[in-house]
Backbone as JSON Lines, residues from 0, in Angstrom:
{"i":0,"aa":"X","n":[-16.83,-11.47,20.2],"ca":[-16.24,-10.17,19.97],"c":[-16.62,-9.69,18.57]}
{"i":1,"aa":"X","n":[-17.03,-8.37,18.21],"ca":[-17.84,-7.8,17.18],"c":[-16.26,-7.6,16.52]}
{"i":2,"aa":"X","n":[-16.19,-8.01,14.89],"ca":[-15.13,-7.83,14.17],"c":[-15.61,-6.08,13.81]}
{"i":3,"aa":"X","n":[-14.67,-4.81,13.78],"ca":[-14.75,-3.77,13.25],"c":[-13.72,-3.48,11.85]}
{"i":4,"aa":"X","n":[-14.33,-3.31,10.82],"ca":[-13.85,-3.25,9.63],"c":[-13.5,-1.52,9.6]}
{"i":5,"aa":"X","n":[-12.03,-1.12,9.38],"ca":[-11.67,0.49,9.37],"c":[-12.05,0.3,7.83]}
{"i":6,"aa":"X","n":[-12.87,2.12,7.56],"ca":[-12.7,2.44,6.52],"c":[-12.02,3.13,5.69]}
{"i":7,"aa":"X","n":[-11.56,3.36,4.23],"ca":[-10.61,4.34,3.94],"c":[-11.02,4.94,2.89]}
{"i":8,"aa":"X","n":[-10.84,6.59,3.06],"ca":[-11.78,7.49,1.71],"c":[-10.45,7.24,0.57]}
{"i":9,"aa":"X","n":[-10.34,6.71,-0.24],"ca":[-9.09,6.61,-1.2],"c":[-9.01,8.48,-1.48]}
{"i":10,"aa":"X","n":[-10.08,9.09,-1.67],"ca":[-9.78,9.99,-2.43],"c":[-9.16,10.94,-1.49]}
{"i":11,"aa":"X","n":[-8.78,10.66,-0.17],"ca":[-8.38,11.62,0.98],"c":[-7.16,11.12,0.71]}
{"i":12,"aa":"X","n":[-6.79,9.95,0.51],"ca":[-4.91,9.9,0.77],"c":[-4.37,10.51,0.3]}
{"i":13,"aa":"X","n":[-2.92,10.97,0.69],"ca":[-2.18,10.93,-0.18],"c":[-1.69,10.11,-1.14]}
{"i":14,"aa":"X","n":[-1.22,10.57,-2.21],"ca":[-0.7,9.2,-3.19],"c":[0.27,8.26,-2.79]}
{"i":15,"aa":"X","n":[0.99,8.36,-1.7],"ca":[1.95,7.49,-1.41],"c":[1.21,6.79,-0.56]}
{"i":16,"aa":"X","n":[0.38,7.35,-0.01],"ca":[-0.55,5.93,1.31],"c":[-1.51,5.45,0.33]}
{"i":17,"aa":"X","n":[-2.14,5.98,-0.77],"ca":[-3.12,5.19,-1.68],"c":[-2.13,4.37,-2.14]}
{"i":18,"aa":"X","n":[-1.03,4.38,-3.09],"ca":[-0.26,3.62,-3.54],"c":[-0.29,2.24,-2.26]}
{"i":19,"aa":"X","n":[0.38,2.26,-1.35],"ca":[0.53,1.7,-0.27],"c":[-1.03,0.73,-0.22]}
{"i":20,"aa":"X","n":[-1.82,0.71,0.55],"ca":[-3.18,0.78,-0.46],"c":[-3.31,-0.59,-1.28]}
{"i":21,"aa":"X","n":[-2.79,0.15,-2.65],"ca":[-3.21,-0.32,-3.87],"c":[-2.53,-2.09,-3.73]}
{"i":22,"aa":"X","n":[-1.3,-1.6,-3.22],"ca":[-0.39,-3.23,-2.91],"c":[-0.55,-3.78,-2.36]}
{"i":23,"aa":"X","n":[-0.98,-3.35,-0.98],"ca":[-1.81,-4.29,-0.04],"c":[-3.0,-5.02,-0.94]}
{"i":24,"aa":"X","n":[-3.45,-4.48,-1.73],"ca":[-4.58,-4.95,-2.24],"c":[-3.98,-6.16,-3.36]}
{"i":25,"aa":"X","n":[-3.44,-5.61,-4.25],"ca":[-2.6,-6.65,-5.08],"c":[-2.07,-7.73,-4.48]}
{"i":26,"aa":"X","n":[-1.64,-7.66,-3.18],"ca":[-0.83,-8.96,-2.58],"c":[-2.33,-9.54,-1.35]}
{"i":27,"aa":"X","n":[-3.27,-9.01,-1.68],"ca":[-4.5,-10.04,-0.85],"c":[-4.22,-9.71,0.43]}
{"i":28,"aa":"X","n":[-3.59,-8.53,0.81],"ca":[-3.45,-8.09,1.97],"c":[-4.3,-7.0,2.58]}
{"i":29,"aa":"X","n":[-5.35,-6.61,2.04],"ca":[-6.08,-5.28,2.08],"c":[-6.94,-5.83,3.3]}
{"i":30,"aa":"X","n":[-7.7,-6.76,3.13],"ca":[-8.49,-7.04,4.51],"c":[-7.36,-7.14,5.74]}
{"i":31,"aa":"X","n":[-6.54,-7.43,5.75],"ca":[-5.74,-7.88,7.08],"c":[-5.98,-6.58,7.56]}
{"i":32,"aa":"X","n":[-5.07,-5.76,6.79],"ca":[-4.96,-3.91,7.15],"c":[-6.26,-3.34,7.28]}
{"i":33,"aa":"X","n":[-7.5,-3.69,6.88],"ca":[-8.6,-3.09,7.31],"c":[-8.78,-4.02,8.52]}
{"i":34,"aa":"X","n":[-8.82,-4.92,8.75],"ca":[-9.2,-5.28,10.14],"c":[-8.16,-5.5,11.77]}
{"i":35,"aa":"X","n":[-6.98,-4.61,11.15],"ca":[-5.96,-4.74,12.76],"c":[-4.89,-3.37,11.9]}
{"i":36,"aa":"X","n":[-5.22,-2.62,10.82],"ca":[-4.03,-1.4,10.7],"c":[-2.98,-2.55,10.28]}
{"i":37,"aa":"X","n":[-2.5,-1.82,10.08],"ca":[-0.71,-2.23,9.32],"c":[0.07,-2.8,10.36]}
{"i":38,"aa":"X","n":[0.04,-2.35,11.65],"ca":[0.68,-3.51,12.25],"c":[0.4,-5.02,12.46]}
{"i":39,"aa":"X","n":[-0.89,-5.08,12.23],"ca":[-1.35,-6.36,11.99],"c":[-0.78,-7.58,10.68]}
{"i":40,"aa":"X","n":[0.39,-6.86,9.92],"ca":[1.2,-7.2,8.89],"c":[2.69,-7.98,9.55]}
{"i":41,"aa":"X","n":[2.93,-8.76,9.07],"ca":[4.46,-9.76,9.62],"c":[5.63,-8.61,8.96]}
{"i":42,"aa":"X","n":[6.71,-8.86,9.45],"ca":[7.43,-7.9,8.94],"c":[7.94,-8.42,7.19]}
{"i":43,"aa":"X","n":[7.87,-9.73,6.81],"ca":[7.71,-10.01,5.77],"c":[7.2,-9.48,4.46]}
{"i":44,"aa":"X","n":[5.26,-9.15,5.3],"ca":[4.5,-8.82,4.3],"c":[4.36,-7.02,4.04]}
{"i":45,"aa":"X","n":[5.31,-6.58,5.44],"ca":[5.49,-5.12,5.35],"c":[6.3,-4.73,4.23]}
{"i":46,"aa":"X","n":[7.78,-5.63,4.48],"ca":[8.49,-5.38,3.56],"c":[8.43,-5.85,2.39]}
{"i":47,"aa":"X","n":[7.59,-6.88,1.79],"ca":[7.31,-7.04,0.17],"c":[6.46,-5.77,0.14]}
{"i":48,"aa":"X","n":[5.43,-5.21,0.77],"ca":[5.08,-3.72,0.27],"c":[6.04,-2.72,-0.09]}
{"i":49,"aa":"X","n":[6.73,-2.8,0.8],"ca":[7.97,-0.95,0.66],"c":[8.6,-1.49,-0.73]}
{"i":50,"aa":"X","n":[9.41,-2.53,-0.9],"ca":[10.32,-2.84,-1.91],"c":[9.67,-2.38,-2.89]}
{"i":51,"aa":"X","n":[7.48,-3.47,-3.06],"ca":[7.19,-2.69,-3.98],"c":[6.77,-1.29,-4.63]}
{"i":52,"aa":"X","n":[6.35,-0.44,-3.59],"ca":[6.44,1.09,-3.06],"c":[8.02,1.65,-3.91]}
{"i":53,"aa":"X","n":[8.7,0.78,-3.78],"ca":[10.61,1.72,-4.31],"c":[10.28,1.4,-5.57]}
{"i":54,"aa":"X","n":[10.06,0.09,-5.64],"ca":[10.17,-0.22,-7.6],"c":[9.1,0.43,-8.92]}
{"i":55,"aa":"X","n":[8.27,0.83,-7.65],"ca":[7.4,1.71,-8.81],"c":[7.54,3.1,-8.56]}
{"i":56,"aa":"X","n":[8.46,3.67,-7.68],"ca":[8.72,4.87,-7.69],"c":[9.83,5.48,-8.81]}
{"i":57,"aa":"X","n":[10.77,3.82,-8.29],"ca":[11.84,3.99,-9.39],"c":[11.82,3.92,-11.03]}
{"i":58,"aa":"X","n":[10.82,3.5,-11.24],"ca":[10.13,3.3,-12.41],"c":[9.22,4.62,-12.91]}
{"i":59,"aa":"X","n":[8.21,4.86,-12.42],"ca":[8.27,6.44,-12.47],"c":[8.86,7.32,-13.01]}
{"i":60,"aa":"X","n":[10.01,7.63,-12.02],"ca":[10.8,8.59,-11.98],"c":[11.69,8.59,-13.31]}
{"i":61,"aa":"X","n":[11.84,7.22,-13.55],"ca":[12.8,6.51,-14.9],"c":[12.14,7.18,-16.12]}
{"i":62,"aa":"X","n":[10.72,7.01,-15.77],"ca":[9.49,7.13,-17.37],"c":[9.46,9.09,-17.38]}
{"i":63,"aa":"X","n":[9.54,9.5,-16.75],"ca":[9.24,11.01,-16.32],"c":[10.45,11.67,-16.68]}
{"i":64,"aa":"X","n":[11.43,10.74,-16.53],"ca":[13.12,11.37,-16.97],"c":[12.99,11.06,-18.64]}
{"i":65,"aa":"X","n":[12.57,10.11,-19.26],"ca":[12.88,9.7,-20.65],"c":[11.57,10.62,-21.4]}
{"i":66,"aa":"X","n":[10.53,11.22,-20.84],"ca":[9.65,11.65,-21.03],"c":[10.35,13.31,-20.98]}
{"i":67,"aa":"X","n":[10.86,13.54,-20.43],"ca":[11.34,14.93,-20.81],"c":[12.38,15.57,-21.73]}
């Protein structure tokens, strides 16, 4: 069976699916998701993404508030 690798234009995402993305990539998860999509993720490795998805939003939002 021929493995098919999906590709992704980063510069088309939105920032919340690039973000998304970026963590998969940080946690060595980026090939899984290019070769079976995100459901191909345990619900484990879904949810260490979102948590980290909240904590840098919340962080953000923190730096953007002290910044004004």
């Amino acid at each position: 069976m021929m493995e098919m690798k999906r590709t992704v234009e980063f510069e088309k995402l939105e920032p919340h699916d690039r973000l998304k993305y970026e963590i998969a990539e940080e946690l060595g998860l980026l090939d899984k998701v290019r070769e079976g999509g995100w459901k191909a993720l345990s619900s484990k490795e879904t949810g260490k993404i979102g948590g980290m998805i909240s904590r840098r939003k919340k962080a953000l939002e923190k730096s953007e508030k002290e910044s004004s």
